[in-house]
LUMDOLUM-146447 format. One record per atom (N, C-alpha, C, O): residue in three letters; x, y, z. Coordinates in steps of 0.1 Angstrom, whole numbers, padded with zeros to 4 digits, always signed. Layout:
BEGIN
alaXYZ;...
***
This chain:
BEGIN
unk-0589+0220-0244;unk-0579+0217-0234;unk-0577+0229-0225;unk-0581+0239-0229;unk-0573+0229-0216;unk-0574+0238-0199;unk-0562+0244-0198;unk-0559+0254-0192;unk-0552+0234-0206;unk-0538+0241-0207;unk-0529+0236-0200;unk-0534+0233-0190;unk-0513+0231-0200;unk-0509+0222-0196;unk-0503+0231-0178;unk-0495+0224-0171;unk-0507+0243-0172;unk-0500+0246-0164;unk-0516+0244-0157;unk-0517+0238-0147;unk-0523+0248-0160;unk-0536+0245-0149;unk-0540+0229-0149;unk-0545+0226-0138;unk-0540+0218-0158;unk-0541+0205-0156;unk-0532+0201-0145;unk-0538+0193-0137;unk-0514+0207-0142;unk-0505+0206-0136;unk-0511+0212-0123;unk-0509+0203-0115;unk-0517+0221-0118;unk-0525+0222-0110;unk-0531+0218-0104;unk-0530+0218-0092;unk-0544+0210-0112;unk-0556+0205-0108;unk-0546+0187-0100;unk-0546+0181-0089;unk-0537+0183-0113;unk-0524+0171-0107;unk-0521+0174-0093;unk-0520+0163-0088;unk-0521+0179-0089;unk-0515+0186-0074;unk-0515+0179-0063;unk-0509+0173-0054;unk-0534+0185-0071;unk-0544+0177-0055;unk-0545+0188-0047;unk-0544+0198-0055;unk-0546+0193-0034;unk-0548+0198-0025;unk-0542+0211-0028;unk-0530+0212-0024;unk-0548+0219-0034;unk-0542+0234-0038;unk-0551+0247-0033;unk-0562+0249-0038;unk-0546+0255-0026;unk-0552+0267-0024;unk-0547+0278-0036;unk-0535+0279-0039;unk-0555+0285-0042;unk-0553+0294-0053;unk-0552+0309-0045;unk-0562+0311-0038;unk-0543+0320-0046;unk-0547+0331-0045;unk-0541+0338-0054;unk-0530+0335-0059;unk-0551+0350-0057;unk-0553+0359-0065;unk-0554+0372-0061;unk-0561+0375-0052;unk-0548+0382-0069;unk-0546+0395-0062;unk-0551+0406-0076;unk-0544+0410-0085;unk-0561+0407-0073;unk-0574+0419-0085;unk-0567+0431-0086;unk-0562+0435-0075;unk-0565+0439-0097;unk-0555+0450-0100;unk-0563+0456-0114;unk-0569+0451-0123;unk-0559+0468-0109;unk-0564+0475-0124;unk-0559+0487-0129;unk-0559+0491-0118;unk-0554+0496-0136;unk-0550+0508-0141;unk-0561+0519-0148;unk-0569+0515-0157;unk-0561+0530-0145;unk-0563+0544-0150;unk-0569+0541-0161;unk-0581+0543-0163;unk-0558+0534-0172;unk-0562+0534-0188;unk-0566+0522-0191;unk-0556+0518-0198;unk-0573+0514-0190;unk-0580+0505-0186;unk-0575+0492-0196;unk-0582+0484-0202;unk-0561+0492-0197;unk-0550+0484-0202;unk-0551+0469-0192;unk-0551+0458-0197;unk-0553+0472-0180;unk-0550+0458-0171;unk-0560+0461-0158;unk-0559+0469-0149;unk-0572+0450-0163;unk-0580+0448-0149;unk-0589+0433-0152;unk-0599+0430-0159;unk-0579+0426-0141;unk-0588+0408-0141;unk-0594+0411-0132;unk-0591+0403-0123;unk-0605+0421-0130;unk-0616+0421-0126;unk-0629+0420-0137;unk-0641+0420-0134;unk-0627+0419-0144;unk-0639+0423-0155;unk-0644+0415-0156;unk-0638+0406-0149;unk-0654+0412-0162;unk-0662+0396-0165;unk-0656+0391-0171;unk-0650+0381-0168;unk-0656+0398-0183;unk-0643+0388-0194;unk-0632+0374-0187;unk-0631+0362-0188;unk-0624+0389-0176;unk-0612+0380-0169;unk-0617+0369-0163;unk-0614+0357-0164;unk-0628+0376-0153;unk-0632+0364-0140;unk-0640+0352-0146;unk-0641+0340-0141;unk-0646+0356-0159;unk-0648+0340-0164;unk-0639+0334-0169;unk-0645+0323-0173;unk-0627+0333-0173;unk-0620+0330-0179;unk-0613+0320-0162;unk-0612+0307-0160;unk-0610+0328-0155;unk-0599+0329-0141;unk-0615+0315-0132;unk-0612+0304-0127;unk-0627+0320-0134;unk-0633+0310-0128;unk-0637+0297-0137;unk-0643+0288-0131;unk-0633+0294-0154;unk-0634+0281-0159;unk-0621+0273-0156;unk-0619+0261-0157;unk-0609+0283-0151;unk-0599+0276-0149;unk-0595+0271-0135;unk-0585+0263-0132;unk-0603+0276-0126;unk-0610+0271-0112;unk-0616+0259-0108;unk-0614+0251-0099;unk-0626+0258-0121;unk-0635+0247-0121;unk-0626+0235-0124;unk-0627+0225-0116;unk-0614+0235-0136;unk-0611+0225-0134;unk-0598+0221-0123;unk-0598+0210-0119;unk-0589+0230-0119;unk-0585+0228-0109;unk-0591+0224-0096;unk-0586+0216-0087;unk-0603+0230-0096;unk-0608+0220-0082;unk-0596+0226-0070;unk-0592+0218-0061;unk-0594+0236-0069;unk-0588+0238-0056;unk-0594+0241-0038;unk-0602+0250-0036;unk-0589+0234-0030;unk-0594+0232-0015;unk-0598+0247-0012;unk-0610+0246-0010;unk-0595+0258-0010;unk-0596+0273-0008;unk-0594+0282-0024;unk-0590+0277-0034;unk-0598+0291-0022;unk-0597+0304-0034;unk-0593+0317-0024;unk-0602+0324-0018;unk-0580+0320-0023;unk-0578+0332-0016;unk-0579+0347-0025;unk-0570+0348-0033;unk-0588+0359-0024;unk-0586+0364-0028;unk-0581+0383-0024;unk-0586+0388-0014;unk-0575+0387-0030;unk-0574+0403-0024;unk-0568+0415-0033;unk-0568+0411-0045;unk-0562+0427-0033;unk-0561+0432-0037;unk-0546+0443-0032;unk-0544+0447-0021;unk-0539+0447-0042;unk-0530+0455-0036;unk-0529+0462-0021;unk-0539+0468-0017;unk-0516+0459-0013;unk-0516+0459+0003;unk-0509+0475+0006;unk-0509+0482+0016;unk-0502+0479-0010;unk-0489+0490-0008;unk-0488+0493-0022;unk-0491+0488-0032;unk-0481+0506-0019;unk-0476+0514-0034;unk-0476+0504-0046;unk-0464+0505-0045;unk-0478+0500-0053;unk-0468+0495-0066;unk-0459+0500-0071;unk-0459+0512-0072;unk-0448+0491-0078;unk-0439+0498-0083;unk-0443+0504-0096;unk-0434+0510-0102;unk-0454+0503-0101;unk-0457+0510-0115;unk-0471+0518-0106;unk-0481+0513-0102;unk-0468+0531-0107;unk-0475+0538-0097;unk-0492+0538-0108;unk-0502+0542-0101;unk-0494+0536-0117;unk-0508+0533-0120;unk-0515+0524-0120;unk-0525+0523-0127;unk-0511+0513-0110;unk-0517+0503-0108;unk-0520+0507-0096;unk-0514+0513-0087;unk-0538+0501-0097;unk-0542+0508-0084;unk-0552+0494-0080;unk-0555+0484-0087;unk-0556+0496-0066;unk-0565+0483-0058;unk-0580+0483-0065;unk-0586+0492-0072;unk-0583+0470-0060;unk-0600+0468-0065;unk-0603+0473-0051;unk-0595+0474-0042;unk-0617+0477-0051;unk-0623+0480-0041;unk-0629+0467-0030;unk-0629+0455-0034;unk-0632+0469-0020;unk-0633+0456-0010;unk-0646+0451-0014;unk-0648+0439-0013;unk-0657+0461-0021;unk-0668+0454-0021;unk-0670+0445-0031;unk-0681+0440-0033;unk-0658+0441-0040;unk-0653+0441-0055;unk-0650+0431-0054;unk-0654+0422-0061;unk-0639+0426-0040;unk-0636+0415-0041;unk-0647+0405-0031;unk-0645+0393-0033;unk-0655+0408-0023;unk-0663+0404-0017;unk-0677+0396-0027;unk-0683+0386-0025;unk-0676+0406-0038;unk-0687+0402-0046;unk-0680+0391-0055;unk-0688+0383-0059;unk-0669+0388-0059;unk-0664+0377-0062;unk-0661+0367-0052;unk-0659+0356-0055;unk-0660+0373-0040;unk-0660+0356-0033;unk-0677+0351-0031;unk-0680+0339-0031;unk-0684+0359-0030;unk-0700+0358-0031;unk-0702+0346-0043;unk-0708+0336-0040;unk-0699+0349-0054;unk-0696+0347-0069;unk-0688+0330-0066;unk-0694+0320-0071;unk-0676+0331-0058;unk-0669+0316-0061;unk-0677+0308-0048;unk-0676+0296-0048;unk-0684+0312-0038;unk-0691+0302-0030;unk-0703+0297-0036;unk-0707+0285-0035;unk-0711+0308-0045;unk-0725+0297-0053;unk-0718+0292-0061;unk-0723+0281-0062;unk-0711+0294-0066;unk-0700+0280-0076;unk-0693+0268-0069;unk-0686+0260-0075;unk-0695+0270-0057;unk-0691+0256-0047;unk-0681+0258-0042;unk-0676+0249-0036;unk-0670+0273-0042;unk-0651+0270-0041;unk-0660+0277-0020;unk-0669+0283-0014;unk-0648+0270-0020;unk-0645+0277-0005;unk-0636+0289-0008;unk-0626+0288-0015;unk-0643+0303+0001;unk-0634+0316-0006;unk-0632+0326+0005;unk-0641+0331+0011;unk-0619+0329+0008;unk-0617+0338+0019;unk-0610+0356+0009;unk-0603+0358+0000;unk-0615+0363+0017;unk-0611+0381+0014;unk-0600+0380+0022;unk-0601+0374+0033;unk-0590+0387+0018;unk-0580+0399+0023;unk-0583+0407+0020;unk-0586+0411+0008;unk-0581+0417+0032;unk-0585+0432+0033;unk-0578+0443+0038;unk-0582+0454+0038;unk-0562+0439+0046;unk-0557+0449+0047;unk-0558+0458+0044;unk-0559+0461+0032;unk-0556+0469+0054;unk-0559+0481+0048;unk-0544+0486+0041;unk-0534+0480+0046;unk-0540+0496+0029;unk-0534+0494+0024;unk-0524+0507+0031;unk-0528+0518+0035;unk-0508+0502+0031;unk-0503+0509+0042;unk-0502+0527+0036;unk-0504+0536+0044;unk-0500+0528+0023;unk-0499+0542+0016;unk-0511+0553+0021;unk-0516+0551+0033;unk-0515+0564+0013;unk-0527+0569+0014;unk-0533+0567+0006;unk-0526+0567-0004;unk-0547+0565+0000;unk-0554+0567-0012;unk-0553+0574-0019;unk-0546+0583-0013;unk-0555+0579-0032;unk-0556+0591-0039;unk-0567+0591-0045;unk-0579+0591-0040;unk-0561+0591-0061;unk-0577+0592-0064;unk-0587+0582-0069;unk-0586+0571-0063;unk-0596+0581-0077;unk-0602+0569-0080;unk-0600+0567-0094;unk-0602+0576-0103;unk-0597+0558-0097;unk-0604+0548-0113;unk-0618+0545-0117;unk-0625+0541-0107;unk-0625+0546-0130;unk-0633+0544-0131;unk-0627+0535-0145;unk-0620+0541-0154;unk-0633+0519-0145;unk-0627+0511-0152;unk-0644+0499-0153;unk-0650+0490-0146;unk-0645+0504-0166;unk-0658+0490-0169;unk-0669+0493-0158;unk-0677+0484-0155;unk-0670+0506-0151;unk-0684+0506-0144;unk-0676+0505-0129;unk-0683+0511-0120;unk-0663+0500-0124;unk-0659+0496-0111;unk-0652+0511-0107;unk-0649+0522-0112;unk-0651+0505-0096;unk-0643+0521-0089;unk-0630+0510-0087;unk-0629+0499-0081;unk-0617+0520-0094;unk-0601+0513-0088;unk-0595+0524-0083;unk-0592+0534-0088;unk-0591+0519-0070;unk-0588+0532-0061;unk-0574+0528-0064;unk-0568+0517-0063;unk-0569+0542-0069;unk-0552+0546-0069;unk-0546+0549-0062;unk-0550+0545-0051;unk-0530+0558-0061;unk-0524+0559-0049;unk-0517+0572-0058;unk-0514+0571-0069;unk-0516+0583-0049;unk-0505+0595-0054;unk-0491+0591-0048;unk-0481+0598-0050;
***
């Protein structure tokens, strides 16, 4: 079973999904990984939603080790949800803070913020 909040979903009908890719330092929290995105795209499939919006941290967080996926990160997952059939748009604002340093998490680069 899919679970009764994504069935309630897929119930809808006409649903745009967005998602916002995050990751930390200590590699505690990142639904970027395969792991996540297969899990995040079987729960897609049955939803069936009209758009897949996806993007990444815009500003600071309030938990200063949570840092952005990289653009090419999320581009390769909308790459990823159109041969799977979703219709899928990137946000890419640039993010208003400065960058700092980088994350290296499962092979990806997660750009942080000082």
């Amino acid at each position: 079973s899919a679970g009764p909040m994504i069935e309630q979903l897929r119930d809808l009908g006409a649903v745009i999904v967005r998602t916002v890719f995050v990751a930390d330092h200590i590699r505690r929290i990142n639904n970027a990984t395969e792991p996540a995105l297969g899990h995040w795209m079987s729960a897609l499939s049955v939803i069936r939603p009209t758009e897949v919006h996806i993007a990444t941290l815009r500003r600071r967080p309030a938990w200063p080790y949570l840092g952005a996926i990289p653009e090419e990160k999320l581009h390769d997952i909308a790459h990823r949800l159109e041969e799977a059939g979703f219709r899928a748009k990137v946000f890419t604002a640039r993010w208003t803070g400065k960058f700092g340093r980088t994350y290296q998490d499962e092979g990806d680069t997660v750009l942080g913020c000082d």
